[in-house]
C-alpha positions in Angstrom: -33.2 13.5 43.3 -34.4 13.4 46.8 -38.4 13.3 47.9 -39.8 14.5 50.9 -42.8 15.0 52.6 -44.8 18.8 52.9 -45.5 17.0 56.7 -43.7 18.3 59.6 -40.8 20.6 59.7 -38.6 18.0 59.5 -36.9 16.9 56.4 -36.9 13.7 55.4 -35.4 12.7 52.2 -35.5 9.3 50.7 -31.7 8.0 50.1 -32.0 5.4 47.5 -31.7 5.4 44.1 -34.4 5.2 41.4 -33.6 2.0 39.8 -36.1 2.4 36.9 -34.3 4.5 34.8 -31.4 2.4 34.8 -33.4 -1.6 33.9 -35.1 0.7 31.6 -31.4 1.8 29.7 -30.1 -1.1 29.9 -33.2 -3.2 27.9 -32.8 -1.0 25.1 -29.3 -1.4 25.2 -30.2 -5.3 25.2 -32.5 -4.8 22.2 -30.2 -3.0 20.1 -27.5 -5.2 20.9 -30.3 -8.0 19.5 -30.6 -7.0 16.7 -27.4 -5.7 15.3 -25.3 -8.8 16.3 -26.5 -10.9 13.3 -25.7 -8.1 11.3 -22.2 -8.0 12.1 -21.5 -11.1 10.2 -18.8 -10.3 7.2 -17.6 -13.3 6.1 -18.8 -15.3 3.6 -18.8 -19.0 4.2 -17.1 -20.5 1.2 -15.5 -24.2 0.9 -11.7 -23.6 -0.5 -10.0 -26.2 -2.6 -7.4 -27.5 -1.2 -3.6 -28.0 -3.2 -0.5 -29.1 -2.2 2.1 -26.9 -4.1 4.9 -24.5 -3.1 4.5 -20.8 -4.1 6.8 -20.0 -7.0 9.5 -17.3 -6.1 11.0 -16.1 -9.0 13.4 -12.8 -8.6 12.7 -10.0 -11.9 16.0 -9.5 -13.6 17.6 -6.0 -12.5 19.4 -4.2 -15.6 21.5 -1.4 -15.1 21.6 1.7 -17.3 24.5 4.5 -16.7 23.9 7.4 -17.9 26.8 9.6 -18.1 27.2 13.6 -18.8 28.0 13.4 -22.5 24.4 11.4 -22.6 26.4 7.9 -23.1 24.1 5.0 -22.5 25.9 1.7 -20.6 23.5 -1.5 -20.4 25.0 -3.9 -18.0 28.2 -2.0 -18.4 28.3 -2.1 -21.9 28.6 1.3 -23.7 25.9 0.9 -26.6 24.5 3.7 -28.9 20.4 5.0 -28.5 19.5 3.2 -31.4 21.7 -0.4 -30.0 19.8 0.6 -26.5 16.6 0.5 -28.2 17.0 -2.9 -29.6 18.9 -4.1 -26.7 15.5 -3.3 -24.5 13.1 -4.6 -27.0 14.9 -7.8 -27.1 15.2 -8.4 -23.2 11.8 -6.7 -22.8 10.4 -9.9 -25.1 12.0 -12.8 -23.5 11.3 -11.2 -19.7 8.3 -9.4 -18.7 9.1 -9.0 -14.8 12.5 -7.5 -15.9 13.3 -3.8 -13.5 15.9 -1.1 -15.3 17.7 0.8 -12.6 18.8 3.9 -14.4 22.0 5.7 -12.6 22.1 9.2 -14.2 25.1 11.1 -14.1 24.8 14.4 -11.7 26.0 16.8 -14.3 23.9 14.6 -17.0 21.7 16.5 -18.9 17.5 15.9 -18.5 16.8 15.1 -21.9 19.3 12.1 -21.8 17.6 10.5 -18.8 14.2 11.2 -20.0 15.2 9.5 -23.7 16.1 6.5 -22.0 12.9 6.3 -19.8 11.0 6.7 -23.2 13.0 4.3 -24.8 12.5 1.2 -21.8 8.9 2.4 -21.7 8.4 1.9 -25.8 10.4 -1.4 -25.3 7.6 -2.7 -22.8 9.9 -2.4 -19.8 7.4 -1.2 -16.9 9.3 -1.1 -13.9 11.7 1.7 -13.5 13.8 3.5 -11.1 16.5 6.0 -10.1 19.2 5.3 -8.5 20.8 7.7 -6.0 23.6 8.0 -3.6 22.8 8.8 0.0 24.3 12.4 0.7 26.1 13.8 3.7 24.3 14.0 7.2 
């Protein structure tokens, strides 16, 4: 904004810069800054115990269950019956909890045979399963 006077013809404007509105800006600026900064604090101040051991690292065993087209079940490349897969995963279920099934269904197996072996590792207790695939052609 420029100011002038209503004497004389002549303009005369005033060329410098109201510095008001900026002091002003910047104090509240100041003051908000004030007051949020404490508020910013998120951590809690806590005193941690302090040990000297290593992590444990302990790998889950990894079973492997074929399933082939005629709905055979091989555990660990063993051919075993539904009934001798169900006791076979209830046994290793018990003595491991951490233990991961891979199941590798057959491509022209059937859905009920891969879903009767996820039911079966899941009443065994076995938590942890997945599919194995093969990567197809780019």
């Amino acid at each position: 904004m420029s100011f002038g006077t209503f004497e004389g013809k002549e303009d005369h404007f005033i060329n410098e810069i109201n510095m008001t509105p900026f002091v002003d800006v910047m104090l509240v600026l100041l003051i908000i800054f004030m007051i949020t900064a404490p508020v910013l604090k998120h951590a809690v101040d806590v005193n941690l115990p302090q040990a000297s051991s290593k992590p444990q690292i302990t790998k889950p065993d990894i079973l492997t269950l074929s399933v082939d087209q005629s709905g055979k079940y091989m555990l660990n490349k063993a051919a075993l019956s539904e009934l001798d897969l169900r006791l076979q995963l209830g046994k290793i279920a018990k003595d491991n909890l951490q233990t991961v099934l891979h199941i590798y269904g057959d491509k022209k197996a059937e859905y009920d045979y891969v879903a009767k072996a996820m039911s079966i590792a899941h009443a065994a207790g076995i938590e942890k399963v997945g599919f194995v695939t093969s990567p197809g052609k780019k």
